[in-house]
C-alpha positions as CSV (number, residue, x, y, z in Angstrom):
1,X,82.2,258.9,132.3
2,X,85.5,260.9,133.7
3,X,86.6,257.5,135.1
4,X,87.0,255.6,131.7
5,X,88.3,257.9,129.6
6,X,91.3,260.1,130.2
7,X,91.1,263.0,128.2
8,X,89.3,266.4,129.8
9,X,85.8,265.9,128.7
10,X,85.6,269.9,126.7
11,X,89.2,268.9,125.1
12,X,87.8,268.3,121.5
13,X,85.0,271.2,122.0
14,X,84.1,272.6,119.0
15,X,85.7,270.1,116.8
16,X,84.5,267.7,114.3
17,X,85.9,264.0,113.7
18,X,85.8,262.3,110.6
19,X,86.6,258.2,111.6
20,X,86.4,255.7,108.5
21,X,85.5,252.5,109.4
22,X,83.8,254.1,112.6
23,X,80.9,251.4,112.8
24,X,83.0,248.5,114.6
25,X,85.9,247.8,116.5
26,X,89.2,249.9,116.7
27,X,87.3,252.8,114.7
28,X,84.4,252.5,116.8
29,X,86.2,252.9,120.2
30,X,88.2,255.8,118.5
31,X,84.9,257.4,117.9
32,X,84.0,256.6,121.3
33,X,86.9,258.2,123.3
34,X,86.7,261.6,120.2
35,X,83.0,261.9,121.6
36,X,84.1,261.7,124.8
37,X,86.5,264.4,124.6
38,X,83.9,266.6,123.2
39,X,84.1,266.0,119.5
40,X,81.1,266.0,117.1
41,X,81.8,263.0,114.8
42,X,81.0,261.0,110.9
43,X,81.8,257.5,111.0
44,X,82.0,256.1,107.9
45,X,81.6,252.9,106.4
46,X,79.6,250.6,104.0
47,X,77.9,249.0,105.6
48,X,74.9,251.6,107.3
49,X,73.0,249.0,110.0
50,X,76.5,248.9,111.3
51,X,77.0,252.7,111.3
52,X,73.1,253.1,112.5
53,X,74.1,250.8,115.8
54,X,77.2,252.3,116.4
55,X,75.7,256.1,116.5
56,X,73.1,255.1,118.7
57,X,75.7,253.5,121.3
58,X,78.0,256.5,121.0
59,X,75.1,259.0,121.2
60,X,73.7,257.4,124.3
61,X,77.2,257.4,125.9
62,X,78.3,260.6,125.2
63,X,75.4,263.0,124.5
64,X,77.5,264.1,121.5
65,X,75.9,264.3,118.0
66,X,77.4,261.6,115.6
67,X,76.4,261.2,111.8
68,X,76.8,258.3,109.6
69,X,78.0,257.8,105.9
70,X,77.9,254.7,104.1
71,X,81.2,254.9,102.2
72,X,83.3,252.6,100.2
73,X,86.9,254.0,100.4
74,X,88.2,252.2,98.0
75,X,86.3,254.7,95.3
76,X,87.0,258.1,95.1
77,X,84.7,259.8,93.9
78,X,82.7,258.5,97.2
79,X,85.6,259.5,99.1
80,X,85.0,263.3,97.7
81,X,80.8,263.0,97.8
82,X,81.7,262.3,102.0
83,X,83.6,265.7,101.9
84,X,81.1,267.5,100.5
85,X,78.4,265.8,102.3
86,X,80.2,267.1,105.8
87,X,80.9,270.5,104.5
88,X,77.5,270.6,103.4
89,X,76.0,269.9,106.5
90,X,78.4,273.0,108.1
91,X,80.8,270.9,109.7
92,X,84.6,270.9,108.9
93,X,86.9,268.1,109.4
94,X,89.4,268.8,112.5
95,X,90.0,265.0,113.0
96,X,90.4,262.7,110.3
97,X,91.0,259.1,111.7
98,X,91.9,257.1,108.6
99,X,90.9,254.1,110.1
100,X,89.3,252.0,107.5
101,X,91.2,249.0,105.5
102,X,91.4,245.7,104.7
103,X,93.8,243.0,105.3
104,X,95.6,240.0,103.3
105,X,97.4,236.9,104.7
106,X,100.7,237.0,103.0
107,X,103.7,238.5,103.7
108,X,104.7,242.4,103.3
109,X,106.8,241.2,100.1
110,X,104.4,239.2,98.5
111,X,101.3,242.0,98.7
112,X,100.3,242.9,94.7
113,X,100.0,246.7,93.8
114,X,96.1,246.1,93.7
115,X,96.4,244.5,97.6
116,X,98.5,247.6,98.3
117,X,96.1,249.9,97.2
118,X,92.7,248.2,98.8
119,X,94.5,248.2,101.8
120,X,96.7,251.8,102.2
């Protein structure tokens, strides 16, 4: 694993990672290279076959214990249940990775407020 990643593998020791949209792409390999470093990690997501899948790949190439949420960001009050859930569990959050968005084909002058908001 030393060769493909390029942070010390004890560097996040200790730590916990919170990654939103952790079950795919960008937020996924994020994940990945947190793990890596030595990071426990949440990814979060809505959709929880994709989050399930993801843990299992991460756990298997890092050794590292991850935990899924299924979480909409756009609400929240599901935003604050994932905080509780995590401190809950005894983790805290050292890492947050706000990863999670969506996007719209038009132009940065022509995004609506409600655009704005699903997507910041």
């Amino acid at each position: 694993m030393s060769e493909r990643f390029a942070f010390a593998p004890d560097l996040l020791a200790g730590q916990t990672a919170l990654v939103t949209g952790g079950g795919t792409g960008l937020g996924k390999e994020i994940a990945l290279v947190l793990a890596a470093a030595g990071a426990d990690v949440w990814l979060a997501a809505r959709r929880r076959d994709v989050l399930e899948a993801a843990a299992a790949e991460l756990r298997a190439a890092t050794g590292r214990r991850i935990e899924v949420a299924t979480v909409n960001i756009r609400e929240r009050d599901a935003v604050e249940a994932l905080a509780g859930e995590v401190t809950r569990r005894g983790d805290r959050i050292d890492v947050l990775i706000n990863n999670a968005g969506g996007q719209f084909p038009v132009r940065a002058r022509d995004l609506k407020a409600k655009g704005w908001h699903a997507v910041v």
